[in-house]
C-alpha positions in Angstrom: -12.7 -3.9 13.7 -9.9 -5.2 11.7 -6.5 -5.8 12.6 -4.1 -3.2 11.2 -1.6 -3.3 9.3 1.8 -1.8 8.4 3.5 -2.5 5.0 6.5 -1.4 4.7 8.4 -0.9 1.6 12.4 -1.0 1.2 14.3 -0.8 -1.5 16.6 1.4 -3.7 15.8 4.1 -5.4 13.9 3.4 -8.4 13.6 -0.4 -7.2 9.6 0.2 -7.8 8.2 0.5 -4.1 6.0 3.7 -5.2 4.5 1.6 -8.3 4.3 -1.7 -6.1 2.5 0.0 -3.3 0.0 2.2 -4.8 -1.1 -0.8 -6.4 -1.5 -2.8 -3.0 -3.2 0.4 -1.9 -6.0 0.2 -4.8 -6.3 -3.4 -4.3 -6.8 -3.0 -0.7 -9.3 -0.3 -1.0 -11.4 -2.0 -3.3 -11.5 -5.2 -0.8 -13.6 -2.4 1.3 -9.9 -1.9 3.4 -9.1 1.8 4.8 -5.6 2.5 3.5 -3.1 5.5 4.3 -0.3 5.1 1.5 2.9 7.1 3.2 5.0 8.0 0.4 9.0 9.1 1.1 8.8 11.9 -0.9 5.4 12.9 0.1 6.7 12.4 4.0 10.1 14.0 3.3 7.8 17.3 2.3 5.2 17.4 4.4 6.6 16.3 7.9 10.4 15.9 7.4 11.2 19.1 5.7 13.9 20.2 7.8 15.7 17.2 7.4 18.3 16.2 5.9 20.4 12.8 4.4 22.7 12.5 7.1 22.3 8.9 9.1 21.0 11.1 12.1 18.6 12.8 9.8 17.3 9.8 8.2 17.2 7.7 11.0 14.9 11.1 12.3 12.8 11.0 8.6 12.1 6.8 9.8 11.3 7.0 13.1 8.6 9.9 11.8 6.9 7.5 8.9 7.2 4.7 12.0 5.1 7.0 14.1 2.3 7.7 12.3 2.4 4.6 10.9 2.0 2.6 14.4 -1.2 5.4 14.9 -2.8 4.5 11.9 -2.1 0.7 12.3 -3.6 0.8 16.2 -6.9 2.1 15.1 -7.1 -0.9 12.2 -6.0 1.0 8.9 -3.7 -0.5 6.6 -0.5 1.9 6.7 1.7 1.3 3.7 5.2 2.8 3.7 7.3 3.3 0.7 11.1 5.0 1.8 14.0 4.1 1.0 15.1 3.4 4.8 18.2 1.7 3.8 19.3 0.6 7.8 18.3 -2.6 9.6 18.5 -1.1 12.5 16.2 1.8 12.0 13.6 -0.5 10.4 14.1 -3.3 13.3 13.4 -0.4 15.3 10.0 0.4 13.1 9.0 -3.0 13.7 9.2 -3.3 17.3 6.9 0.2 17.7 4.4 -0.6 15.2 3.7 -4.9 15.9 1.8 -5.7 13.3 4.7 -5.0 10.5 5.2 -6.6 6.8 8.7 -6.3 5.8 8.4 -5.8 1.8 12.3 -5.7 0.8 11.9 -4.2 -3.3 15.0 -5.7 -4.6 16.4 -4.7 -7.6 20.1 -4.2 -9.2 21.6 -1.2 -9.0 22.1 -0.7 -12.6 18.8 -1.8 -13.2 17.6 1.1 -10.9 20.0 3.7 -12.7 18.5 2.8 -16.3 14.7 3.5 -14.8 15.8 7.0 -13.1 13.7 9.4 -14.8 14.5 12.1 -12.4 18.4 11.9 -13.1 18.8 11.4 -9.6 21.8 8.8 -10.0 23.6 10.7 -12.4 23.5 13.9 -10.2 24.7 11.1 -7.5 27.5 9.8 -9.6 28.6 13.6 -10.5 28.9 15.0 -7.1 25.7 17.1 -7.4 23.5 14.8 -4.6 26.2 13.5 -1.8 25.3 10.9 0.2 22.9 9.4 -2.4 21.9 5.8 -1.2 23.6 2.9 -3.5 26.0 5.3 -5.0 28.0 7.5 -1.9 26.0 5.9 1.1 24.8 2.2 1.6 22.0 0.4 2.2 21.8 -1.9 4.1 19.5 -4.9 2.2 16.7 -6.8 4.9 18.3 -9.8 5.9 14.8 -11.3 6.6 12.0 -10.0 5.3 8.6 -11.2 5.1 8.0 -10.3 1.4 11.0 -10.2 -1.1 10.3 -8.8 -4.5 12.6 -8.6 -7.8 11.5 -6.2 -9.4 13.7 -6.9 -12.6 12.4 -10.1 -13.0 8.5 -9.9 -11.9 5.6 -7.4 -13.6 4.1 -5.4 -10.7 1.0 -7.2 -10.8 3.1 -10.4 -9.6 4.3 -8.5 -7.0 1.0 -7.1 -5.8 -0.3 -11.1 -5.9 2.9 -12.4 -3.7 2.3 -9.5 -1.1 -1.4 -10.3 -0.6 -0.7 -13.7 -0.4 1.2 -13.0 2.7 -1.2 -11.4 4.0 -3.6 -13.5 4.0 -0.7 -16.1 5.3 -0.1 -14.1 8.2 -3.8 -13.5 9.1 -4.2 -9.8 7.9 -6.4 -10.6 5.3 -9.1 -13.4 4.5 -8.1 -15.9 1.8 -11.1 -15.2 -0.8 -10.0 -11.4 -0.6 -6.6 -11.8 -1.3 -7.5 -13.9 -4.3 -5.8 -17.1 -3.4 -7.1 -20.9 -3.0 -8.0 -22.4 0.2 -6.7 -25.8 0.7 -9.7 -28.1 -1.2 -9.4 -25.7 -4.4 -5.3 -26.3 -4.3 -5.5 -29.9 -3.7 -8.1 -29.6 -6.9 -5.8 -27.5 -9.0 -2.8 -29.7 -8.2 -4.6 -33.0 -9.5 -6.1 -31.5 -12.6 -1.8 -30.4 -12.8 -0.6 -33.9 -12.4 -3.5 -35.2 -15.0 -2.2 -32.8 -17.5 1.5 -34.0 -16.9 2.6 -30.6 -15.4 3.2 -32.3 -11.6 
């Protein structure tokens, strides 16, 4: 069996962790991987209903996704989280339950994230409507080390799907012809055809 995975996705609010992962997802699958996408609204719905935004209550909503996430991960499926899980703490937590973890922190400006917010969540935020909205009237803390770090303002989502599968096939979870990358004879080729051209 193969080793399991968790991927789990941080980020603001509109940062692009729902688009980002349910791309991984499809890309995963159709490598032949079994894959449990565990969205935060889906999650917030279906097992954290009662909860709500306070740190306790979020800290709660985490350790939830974490859960499941470490069951799914044990028996070799790749469990991809996208919440917003905006403290270290919580997610150092996360990681220590589940092992086999893939920080993925989705990093984009805050105003960036406002103009994309189709659901008007920030403005209900910024008028008093939604309190402790994450970025606006609570904060989030950003990964201080993580072993993926997107920008999502800067890089198209199928970048971002590229530089997370490369690290997974750095870090052993996946084999380097699935994940799409070179193994070391085809880069030392692409890097002298490079130099010949004058580009190294």
């Amino acid at each position: 069996m193969e080793d399991g995975v968790t991927i789990w996705f941080t980020g603001l609010s509109g940062a692009g962790k729902s688009t980002v992962a349910n791309l991984v997802k499809e890309r995963l699958q159709g490598m032949g991987r079994r894959v449990e996408l565990l969205d935060g609204d889906e999650v917030r719905k279906n097992l954290s209903s009662g909860l709500g935004f306070s740190k306790a209550d979020r800290d709660a909503n985490i350790r939830r996704i974490a859960y499941v996430a470490k069951l799914l991960t044990r028996n070799g499926v790749v469990a991809i989280t996208a919440a917003i899980s905006p403290y270290q703490e919580i997610r150092d937590e996360a990681r220590r339950e589940i092992g086999n973890f893939v920080e993925v922190y989705v990093d984009c400006p805050l105003e960036v994230c406002e103009q994309r917010d189709v659901k008007g969540l920030y403005k209900k935020a910024r008028s008093g409507e939604i309190p402790q909205f994450t970025g606006v009237s609570d904060p989030y803390e950003a990964p201080v080390n993580p072993e993926v770090h997107l920008h999502t303002d800067r890089e198209n989502p199928d970048q971002d799907v590229e530089l997370i599968l490369s690290k997974l096939a750095d870090l052993g979870y996946l084999s380097r012809e699935a994940a799409g990358a070179y193994n070391e004879d085809e880069e030392a080729l692409v890097s002298e055809r490079l130099k010949n051209l004058g580009y190294l």
